[in-house]
ZALUMLUM-469795 format. One record per residue (C-alpha): z, x, y; residue in one letter; residue number from 0. Coordinates in nm, 2 decimals, always signed. Example, Ala and Ser with C-alpha at 12.3 -4.5 7.8 and 13.67 -1.06 7.14 Angstrom:
BEGIN
pz/px/py/residuo/num
+0.78/+1.23/-0.45/A/0
+0.71/+1.37/-0.11/S/1
***
This chain:
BEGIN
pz/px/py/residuo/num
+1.53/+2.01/+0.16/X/0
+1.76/+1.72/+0.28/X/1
+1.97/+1.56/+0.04/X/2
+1.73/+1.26/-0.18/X/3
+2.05/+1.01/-0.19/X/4
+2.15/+1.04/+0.14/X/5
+1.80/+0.95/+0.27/X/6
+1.84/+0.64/+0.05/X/7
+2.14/+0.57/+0.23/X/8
+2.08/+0.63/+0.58/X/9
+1.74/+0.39/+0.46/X/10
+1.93/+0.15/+0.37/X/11
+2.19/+0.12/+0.70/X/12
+1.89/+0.18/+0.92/X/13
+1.68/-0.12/+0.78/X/14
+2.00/-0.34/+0.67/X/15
+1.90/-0.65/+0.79/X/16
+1.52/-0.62/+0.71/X/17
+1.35/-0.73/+0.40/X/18
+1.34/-0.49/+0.13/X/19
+1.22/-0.59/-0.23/X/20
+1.04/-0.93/-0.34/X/21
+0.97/-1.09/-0.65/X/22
+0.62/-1.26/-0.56/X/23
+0.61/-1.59/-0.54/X/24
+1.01/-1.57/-0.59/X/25
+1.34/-1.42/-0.41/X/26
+1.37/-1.16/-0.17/X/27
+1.66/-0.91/-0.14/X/28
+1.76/-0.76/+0.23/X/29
+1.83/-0.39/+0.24/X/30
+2.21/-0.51/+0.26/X/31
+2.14/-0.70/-0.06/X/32
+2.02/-0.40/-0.23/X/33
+2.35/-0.23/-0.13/X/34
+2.58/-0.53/-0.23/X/35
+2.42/-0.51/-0.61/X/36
+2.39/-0.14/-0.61/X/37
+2.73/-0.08/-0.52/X/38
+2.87/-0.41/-0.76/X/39
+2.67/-0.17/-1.01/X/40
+2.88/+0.16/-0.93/X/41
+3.16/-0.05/-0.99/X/42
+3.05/-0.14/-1.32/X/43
+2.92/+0.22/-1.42/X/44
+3.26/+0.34/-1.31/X/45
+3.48/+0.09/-1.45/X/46
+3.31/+0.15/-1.83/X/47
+3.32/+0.50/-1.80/X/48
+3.02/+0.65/-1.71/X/49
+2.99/+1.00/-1.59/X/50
+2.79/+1.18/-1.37/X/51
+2.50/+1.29/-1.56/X/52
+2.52/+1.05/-1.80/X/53
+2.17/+0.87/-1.90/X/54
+2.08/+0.53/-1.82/X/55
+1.75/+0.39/-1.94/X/56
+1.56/+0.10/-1.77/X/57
+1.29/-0.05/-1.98/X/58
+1.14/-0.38/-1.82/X/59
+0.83/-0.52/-1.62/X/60
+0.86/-0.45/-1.24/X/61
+1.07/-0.62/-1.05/X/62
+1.32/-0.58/-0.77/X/63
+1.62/-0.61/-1.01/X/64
+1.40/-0.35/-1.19/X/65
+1.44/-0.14/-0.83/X/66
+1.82/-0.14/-0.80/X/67
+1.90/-0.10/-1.11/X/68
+1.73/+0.21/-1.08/X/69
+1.86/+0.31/-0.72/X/70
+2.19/+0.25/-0.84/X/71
+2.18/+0.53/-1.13/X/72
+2.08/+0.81/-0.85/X/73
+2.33/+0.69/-0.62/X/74
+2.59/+0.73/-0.84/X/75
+2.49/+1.05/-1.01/X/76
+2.39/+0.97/-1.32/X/77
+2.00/+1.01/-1.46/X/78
+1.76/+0.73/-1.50/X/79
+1.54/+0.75/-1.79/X/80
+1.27/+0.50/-1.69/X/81
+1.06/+0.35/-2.03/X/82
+0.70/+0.17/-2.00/X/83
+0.76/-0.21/-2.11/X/84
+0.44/-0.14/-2.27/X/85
+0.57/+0.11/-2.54/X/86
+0.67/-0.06/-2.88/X/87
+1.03/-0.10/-2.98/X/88
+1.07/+0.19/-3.22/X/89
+0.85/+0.43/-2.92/X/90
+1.21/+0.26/-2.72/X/91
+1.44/+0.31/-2.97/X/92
+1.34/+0.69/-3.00/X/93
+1.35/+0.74/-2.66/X/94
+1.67/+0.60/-2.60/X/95
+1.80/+0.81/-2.84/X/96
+1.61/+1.12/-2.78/X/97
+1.75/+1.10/-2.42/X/98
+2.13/+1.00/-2.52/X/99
+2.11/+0.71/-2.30/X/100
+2.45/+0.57/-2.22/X/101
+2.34/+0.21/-2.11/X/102
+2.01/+0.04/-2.10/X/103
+1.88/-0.19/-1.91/X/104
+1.62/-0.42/-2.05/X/105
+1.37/-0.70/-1.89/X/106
+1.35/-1.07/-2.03/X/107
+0.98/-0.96/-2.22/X/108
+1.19/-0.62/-2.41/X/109
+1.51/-0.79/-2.49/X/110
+1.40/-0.99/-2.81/X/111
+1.20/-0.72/-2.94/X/112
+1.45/-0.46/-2.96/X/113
+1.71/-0.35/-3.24/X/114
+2.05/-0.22/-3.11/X/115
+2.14/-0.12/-3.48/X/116
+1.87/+0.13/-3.38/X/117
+2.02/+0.28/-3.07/X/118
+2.39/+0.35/-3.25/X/119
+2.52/+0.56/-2.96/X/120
+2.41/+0.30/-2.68/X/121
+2.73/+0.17/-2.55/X/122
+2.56/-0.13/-2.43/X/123
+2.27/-0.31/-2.30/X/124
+2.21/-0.50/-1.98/X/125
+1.97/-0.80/-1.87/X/126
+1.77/-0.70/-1.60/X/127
+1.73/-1.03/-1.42/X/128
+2.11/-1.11/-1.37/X/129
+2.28/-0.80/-1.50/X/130
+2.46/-0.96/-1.78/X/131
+2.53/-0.80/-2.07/X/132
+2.32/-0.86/-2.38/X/133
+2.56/-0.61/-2.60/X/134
+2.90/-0.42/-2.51/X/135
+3.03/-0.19/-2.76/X/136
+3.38/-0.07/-2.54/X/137
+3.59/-0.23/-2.43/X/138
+3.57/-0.13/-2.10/X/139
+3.23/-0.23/-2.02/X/140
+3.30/-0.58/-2.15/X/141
+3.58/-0.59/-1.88/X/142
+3.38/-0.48/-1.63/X/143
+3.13/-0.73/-1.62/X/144
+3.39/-0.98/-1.71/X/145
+3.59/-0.87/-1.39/X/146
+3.29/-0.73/-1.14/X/147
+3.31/-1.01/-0.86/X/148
+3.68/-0.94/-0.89/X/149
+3.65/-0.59/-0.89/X/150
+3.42/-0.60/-0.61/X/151
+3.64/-0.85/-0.42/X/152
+3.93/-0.62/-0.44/X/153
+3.75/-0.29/-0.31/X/154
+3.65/-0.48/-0.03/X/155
+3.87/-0.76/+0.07/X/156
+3.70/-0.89/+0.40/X/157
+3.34/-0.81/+0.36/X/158
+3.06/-0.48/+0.30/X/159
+2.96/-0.37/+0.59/X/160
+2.71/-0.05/+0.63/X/161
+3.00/+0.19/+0.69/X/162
+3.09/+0.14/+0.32/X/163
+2.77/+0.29/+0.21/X/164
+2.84/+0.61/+0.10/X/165
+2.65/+0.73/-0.27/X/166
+2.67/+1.08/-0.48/X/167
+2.54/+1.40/-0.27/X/168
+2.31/+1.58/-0.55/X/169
+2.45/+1.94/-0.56/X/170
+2.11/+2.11/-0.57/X/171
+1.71/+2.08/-0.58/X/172
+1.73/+2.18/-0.92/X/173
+1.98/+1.88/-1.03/X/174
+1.83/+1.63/-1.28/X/175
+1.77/+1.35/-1.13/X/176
+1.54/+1.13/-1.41/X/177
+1.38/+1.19/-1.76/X/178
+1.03/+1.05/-1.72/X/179
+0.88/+1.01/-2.16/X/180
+0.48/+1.08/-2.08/X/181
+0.46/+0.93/-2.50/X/182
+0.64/+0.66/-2.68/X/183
+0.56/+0.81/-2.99/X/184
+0.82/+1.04/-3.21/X/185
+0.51/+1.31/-3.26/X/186
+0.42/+1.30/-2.89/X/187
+0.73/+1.22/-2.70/X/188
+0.77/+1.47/-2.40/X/189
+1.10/+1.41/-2.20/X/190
+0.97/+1.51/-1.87/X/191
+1.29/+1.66/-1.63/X/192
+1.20/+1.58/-1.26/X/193
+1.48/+1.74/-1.10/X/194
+1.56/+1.59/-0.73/X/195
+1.33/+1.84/-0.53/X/196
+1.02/+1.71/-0.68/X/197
+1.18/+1.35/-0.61/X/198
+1.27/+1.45/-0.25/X/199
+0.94/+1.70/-0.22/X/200
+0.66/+1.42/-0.32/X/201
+0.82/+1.19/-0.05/X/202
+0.83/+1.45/+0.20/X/203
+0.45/+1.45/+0.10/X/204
+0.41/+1.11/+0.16/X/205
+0.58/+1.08/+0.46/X/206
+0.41/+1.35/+0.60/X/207
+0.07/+1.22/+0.54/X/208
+0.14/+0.79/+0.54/X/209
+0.41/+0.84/+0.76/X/210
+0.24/+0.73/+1.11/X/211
+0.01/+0.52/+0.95/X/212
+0.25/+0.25/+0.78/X/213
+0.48/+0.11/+0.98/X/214
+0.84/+0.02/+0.94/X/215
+0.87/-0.33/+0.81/X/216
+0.53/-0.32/+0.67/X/217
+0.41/-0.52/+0.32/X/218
+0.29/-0.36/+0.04/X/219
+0.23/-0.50/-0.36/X/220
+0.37/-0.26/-0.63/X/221
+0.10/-0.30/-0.91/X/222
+0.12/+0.04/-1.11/X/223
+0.49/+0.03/-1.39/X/224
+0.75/+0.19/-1.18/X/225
+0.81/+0.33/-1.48/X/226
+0.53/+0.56/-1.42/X/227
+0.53/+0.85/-1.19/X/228
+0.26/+0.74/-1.03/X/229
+0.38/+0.36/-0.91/X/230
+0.74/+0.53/-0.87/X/231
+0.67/+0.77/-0.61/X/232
+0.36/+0.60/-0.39/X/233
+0.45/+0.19/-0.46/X/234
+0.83/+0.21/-0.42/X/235
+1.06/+0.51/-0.37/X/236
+0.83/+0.62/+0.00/X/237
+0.80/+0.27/+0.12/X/238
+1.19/+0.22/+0.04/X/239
+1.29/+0.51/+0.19/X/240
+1.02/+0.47/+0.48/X/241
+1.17/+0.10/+0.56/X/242
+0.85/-0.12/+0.39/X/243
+0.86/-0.47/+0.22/X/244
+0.74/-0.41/-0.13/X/245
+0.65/-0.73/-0.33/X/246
+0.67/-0.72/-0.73/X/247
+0.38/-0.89/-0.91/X/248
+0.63/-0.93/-1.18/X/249
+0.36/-1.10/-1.43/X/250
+0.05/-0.89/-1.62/X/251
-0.15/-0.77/-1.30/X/252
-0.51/-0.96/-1.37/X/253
-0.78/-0.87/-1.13/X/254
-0.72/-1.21/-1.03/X/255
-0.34/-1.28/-0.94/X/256
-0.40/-0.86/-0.78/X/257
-0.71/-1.03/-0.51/X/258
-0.47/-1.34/-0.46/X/259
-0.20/-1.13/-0.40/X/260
-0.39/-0.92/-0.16/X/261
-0.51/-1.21/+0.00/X/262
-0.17/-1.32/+0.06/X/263
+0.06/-1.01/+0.15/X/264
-0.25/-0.81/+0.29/X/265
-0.10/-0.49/+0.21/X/266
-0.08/-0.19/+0.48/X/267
-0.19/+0.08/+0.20/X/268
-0.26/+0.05/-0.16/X/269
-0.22/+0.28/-0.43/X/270
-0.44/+0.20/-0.78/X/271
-0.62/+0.31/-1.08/X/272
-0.99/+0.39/-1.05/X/273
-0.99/+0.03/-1.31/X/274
-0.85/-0.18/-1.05/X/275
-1.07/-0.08/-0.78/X/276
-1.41/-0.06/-1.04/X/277
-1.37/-0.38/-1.18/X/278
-1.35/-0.57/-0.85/X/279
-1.61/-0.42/-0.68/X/280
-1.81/-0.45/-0.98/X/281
-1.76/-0.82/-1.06/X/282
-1.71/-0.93/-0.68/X/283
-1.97/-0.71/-0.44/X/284
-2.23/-0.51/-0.64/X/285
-2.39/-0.80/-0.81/X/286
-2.41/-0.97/-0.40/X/287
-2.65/-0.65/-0.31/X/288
-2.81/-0.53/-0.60/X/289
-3.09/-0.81/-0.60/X/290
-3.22/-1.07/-0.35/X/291
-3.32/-1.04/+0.02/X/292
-3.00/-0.77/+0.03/X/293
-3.16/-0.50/-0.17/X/294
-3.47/-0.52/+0.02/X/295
-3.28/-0.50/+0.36/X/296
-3.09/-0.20/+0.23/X/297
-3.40/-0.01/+0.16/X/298
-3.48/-0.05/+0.58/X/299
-3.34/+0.26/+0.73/X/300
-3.22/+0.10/+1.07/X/301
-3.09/-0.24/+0.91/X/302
-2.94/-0.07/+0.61/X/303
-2.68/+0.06/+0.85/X/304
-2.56/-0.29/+0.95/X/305
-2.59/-0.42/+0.62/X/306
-2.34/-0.11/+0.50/X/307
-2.11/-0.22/+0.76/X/308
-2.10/-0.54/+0.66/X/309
-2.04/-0.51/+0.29/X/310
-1.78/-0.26/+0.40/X/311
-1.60/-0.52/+0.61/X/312
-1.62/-0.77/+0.29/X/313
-1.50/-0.53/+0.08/X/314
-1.17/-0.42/+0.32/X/315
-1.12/-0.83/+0.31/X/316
-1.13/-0.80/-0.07/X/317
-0.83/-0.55/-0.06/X/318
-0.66/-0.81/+0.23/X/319
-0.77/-0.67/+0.52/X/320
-0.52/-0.53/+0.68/X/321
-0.49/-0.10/+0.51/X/322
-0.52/+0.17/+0.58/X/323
-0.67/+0.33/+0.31/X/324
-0.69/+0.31/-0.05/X/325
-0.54/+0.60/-0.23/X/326
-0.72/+0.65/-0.62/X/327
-0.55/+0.85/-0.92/X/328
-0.44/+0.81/-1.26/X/329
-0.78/+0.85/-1.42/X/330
-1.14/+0.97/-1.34/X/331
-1.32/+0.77/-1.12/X/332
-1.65/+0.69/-1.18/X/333
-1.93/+0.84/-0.99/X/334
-2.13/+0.51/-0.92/X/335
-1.87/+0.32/-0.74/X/336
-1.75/+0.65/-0.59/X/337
-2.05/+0.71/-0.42/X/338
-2.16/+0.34/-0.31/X/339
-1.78/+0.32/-0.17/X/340
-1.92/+0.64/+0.03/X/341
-2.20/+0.50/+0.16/X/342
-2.05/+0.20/+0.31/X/343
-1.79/+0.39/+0.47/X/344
-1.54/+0.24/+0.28/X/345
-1.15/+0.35/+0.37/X/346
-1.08/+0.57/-0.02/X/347
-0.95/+0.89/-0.15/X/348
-0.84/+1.02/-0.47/X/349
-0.57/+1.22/-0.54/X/350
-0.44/+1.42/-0.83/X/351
-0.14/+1.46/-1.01/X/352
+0.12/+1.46/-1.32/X/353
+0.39/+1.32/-1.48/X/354
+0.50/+1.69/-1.45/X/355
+0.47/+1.70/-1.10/X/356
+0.65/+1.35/-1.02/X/357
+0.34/+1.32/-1.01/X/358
+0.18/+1.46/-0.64/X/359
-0.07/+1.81/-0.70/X/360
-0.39/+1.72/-0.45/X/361
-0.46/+1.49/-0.20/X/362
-0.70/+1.48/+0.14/X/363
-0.67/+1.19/+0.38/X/364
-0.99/+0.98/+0.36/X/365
-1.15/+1.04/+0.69/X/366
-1.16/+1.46/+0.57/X/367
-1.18/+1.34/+0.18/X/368
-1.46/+1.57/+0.02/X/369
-1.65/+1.26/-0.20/X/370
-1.64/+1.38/-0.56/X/371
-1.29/+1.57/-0.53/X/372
-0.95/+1.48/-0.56/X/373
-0.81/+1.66/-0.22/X/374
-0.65/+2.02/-0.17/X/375
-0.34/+2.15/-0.26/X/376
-0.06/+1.87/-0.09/X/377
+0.27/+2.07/+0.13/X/378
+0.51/+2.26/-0.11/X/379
+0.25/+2.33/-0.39/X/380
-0.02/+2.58/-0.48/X/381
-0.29/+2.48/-0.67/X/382
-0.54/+2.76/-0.86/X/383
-0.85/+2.76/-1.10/X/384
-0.78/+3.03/-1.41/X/385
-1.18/+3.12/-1.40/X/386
-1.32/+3.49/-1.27/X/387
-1.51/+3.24/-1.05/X/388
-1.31/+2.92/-0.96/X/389
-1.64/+2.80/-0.77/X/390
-1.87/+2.78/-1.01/X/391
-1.69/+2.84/-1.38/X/392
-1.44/+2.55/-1.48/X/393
-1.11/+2.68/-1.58/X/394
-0.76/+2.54/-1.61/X/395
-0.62/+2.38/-1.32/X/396
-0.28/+2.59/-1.27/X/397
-0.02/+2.40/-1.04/X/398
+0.36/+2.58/-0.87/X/399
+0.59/+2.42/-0.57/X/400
+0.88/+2.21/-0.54/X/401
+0.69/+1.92/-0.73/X/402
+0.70/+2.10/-1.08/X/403
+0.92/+1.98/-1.36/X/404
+1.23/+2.15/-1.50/X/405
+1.08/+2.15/-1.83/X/406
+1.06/+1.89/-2.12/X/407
+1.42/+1.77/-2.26/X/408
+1.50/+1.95/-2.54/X/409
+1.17/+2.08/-2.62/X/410
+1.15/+2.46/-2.54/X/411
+0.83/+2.55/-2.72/X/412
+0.62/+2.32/-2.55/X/413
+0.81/+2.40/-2.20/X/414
+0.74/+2.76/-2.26/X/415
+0.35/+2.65/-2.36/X/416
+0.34/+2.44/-2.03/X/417
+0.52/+2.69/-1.73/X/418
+0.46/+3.03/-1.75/X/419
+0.70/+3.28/-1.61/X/420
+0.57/+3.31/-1.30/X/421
+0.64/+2.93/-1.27/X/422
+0.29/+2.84/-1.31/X/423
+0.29/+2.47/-1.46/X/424
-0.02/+2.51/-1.71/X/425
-0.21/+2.12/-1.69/X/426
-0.43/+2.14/-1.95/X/427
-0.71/+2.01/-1.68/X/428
-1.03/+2.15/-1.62/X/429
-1.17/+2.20/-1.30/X/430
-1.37/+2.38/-0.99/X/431
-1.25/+2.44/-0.65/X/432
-1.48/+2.47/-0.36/X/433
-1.46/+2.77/-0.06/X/434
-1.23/+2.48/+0.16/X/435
-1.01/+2.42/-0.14/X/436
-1.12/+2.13/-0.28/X/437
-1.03/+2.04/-0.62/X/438
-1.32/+1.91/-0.84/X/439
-1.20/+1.76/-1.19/X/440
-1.43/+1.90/-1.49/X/441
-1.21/+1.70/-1.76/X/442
-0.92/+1.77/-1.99/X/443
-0.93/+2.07/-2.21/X/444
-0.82/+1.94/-2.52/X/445
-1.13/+1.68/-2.48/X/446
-1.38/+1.97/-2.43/X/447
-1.57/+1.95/-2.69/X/448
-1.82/+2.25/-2.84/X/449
-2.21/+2.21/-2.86/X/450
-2.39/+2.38/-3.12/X/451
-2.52/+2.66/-2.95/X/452
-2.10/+2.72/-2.81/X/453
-2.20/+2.52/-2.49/X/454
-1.89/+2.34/-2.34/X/455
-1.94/+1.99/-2.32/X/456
-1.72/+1.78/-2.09/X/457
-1.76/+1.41/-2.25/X/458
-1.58/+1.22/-1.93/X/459
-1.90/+1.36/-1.79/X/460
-2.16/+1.20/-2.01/X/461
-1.93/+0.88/-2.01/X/462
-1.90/+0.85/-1.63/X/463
-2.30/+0.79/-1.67/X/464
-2.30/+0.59/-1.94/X/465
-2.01/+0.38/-1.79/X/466
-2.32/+0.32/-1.50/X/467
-2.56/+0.18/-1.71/X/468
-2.63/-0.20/-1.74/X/469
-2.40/-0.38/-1.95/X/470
-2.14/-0.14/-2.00/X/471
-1.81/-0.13/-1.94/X/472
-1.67/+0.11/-2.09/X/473
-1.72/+0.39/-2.33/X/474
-1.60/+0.69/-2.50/X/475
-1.83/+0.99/-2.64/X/476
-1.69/+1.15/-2.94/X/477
-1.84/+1.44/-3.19/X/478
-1.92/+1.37/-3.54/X/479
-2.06/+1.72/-3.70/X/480
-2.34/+1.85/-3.44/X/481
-2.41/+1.50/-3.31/X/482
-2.25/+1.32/-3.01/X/483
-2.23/+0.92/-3.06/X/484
-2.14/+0.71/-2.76/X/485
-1.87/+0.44/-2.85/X/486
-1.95/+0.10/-2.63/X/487
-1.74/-0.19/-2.57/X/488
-2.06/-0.42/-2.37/X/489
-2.02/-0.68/-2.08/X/490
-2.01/-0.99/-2.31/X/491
-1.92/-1.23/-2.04/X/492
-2.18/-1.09/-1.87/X/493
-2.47/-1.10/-2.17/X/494
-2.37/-1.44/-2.22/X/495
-2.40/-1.53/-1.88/X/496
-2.77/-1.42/-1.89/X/497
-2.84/-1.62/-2.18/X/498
-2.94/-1.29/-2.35/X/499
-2.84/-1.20/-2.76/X/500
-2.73/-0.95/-2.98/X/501
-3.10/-0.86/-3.04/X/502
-3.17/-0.83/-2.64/X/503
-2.83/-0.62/-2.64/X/504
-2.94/-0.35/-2.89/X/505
-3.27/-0.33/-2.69/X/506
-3.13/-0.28/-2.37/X/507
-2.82/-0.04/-2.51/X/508
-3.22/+0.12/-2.65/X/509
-3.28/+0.14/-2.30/X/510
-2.95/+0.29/-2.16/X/511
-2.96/+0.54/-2.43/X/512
-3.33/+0.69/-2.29/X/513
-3.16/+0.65/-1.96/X/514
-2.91/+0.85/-2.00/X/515
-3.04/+1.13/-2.22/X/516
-3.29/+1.17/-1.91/X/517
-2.97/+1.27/-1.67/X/518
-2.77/+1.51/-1.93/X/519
-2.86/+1.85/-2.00/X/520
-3.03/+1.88/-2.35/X/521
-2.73/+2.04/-2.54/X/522
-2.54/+1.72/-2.43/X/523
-2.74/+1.49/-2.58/X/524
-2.61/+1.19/-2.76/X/525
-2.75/+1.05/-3.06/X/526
-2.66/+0.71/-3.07/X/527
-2.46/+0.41/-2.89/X/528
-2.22/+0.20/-3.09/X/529
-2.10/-0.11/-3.05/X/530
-1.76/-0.24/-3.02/X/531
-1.66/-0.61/-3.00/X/532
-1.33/-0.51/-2.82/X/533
-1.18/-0.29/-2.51/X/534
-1.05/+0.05/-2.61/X/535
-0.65/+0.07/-2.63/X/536
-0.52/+0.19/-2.29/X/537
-0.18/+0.40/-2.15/X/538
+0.02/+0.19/-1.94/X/539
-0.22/+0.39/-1.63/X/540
-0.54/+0.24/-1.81/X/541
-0.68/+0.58/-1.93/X/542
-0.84/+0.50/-2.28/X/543
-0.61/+0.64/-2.59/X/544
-0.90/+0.88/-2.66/X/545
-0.73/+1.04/-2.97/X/546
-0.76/+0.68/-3.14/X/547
-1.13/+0.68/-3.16/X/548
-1.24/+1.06/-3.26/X/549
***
């Protein structure tokens, strides 16, 4: 394993006059710019007293301040504890105080919400955009952000060159380099340790696989909260390290500043959730071929095949045209727009990970991408099924390799629940895996639920039809005594559209409900569909909070 910060470093002298990190629509930072405000940053860590090992929080909306800010804690040695702008300020307060962070680091959309008076040991907190400080409580720190251009000035006299690049050598694999919070909640908060191997291991991944493919000095949009595992590893820290041009959306990603912003920047590969990618090709391309002269062409053996390639071309135009593939993970994906992506020959795959695993477990390149699956076992990690019969009996999806946590800060019960001794990290997934190692996802295990008759019922299953049906956009099956009951938030913009009521709906939800009953086994069964006049609460990664609604 080679060093995580020297790779940053050797990035950053090798691509020091290209462009690194844009705000879109706004600024752009150089590599060398990047190393100007992460070393001004070091100056300021240093001067008020932070240690190696200390924690430094960063709670804001992405951004390329955002970026530094974080590059600039590794560098030096300390550990970044990154916190989802999403979470509400006491979920923030505890975590900043769960983690003993030193400093934080807050965007312009967090800072008026918090309470320092609720962070007493924070020795201060710093504005994200210009790195001014919103509270000091030393001395020191006040001085040096009073002092840092002369500070900066007097370590380097004439001007910083590349030479004077030179950040903190991590002493071992095992070192801690971040403290990822998978909760915001006090009951729920798990402090995941990521130690630098996983780091350093899921880029190796990355550039082993994306490597050849995208190209030094290529674009790409960071759309998933680098505060996420996910967006962390796949939207910034590989294209960094690899060279890229990563633009910030910096606003609330809408479906329609993401297809203006793929338009524009015309990405060379594009990580997202399985939302992203459904709602676009459910708005934009399936209502085009589901009905007209289309339909009835695509029913014509020998024209169907042109048509396919056609929509396909439309569709890669959608995403800007210009990537290599699309990689999909986060959440399930739903079968329907799976399988018509399929049949077009569209350019997917989906992957599967954890927080745990920062985040990297399975992953196939598209063109050998079993549809269905989400990839084999990726370099430096096993992957097993704990079934007699892995096949054909779902199990728990058992994960070991460089990518695996450290355990969860200061939380050894429920590290000794999630890695056995054999370093088995325990993921509380169900799945299959086929003879060539593919990895099927059956659903999560605390979701299972148990029929009557001691069947196991997997409800992403039933939803993942239900989520097909006509006017539907989302659901969630729950159990209330023997009975299943499907929870519905409808298309409304779409019913309206059609001229159609709330009568017509509860005929045609009538409908969907015979419909689907027809493609689940009979144990499965649900009972009834409810309506809901609103979309389900989400995670930052858009999976529904399921636990709200049981």
């Amino acid at each position: 394993m080679n060093s995580l910060n020297e790779i940053i470093e050797k990035s950053i002298i090798s691509h020091w006059n290209q462009d690194a990190l844009t705000d879109y629509k706004g600024a752009t930072l150089q590599y060398n710019d990047v190393a100007r405000k992460i070393e001004k940053l070091h100056i300021l860590f240093e001067n008020s007293g932070v240690k190696r090992g200390d924690k430094i929080a960063l709670c804001g909306r992405n951004s390329s301040h955002w970026a530094v800010a974080f590059l600039a804690t590794l560098t030096y040695g300390a550990v970044a504890v990154p916190i989802l702008h999403e979470f509400l300020p006491e979920q923030i307060h505890h975590i900043v105080n769960h983690s003993e962070s030193k400093l934080l680091f807050v965007g312009d959309m967090v800072a008026p919400t918090i309470d320092a008076t609720k962070m007493p040991d924070l020795e201060g907190i710093i504005h994200i955009p210009d790195y001014s400080l919103l509270l000091s409580r030393t001395d020191k720190l006040t001085y040096a952000r009073e002092h840092l251009n002369a500070l900066f000035g007097t370590k380097y006299p004439k001007y910083f060159r590349p030479e004077h690049v030179r950040y903190y050598r991590e002493e071992s694999g095992d070192e801690l380099a971040m403290i990822n919070y998978t909760s915001g909640t006090t009951g729920f908060s798990k402090g995941v340790m990521i130690p630098y191997r996983a780091v350093w291991s899921n880029y190796d991944f990355a550039e082993g696989v994306l490597g050849k493919m995208v190209k030094n000095g290529d674009r790409i949009i960071s759309i998933l909260p680098m505060a996420h595992m996910y967006g962390m590893a796949f939207e910034f820290m590989f294209e960094f390290l690899h060279g890229c041009h990563i633009y910030y959306l910096t606003r609330v990603p809408s479906p329609a500043i993401i297809a203006q912003a793929f338009s524009d920047i015309r990405p060379s590969i594009i990580i997202a959730v399985p939302l992203v990618i459904e709602k676009i090709i459910r708005k934009k391309v399936l209502p085009r071929i589901q009905s007209g002269p289309i339909s009835l062409l695509l029913k014509t053996p020998i024209i169907s095949k042109k048509i396919e390639e056609r929509i396909c071309q439309q569709v890669v135009e959608a995403f800007g045209g210009r990537f290599y593939e699309i990689i999909i993970g986060g959440a399930a994906f739903n079968q329907e727009i799976e399988q018509f992506l399929h049949r077009i020959g569209f350019p997917y795959t989906v992957g599967y990970g954890a927080t745990e695993c920062a985040p990297i477990i399975t992953y196939s390149d598209y063109q050998t991408f079993a549809p269905g699956s989400c990839g084999r076992a990726v370099v430096h990690m096993e992957v097993k099924i704990d079934s007699p019969d892995p096949e054909h009996v779902a199990g728990e999806i058992l994960a070991r390799g460089m990518n695996v946590m450290l355990g969860y800060y200061k939380n050894p019960e429920a590290t000794a629940e999630a890695l056995d001794a054999e370093g088995w990290y325990h993921t509380g997934d169900l799945g299959t895996m086929d003879s060539q190692g593919n990895l099927y996802i059956r659903g999560r295990s605390k979701n299972m639920l148990l029929g009557s008759n001691g069947q196991n019922i997997y409800p992403e299953e039933i939803e993942d039809k239900l989520n097909s049906q006509p006017y539907v956009v989302e659901s969630v099956v729950v159990q209330r005594g023997e009975k299943l009951v499907g929870l519905v938030f409808p298309d409304l913009d779409e019913l309206k559209a059609q001229g159609l009521s709330m009568h017509d709906l509860d005929q045609l939800m009538k409908q969907n409900l015979q419909e689907l009953n027809q493609q689940i086994p009979t144990y499965a069964k649900v009972s009834a569909l409810e309506m809901r006049e609103s979309e389900f609460e989400k995670t930052p990664k858009k999976s529904i909070k399921r636990y709200l609604y049981k």
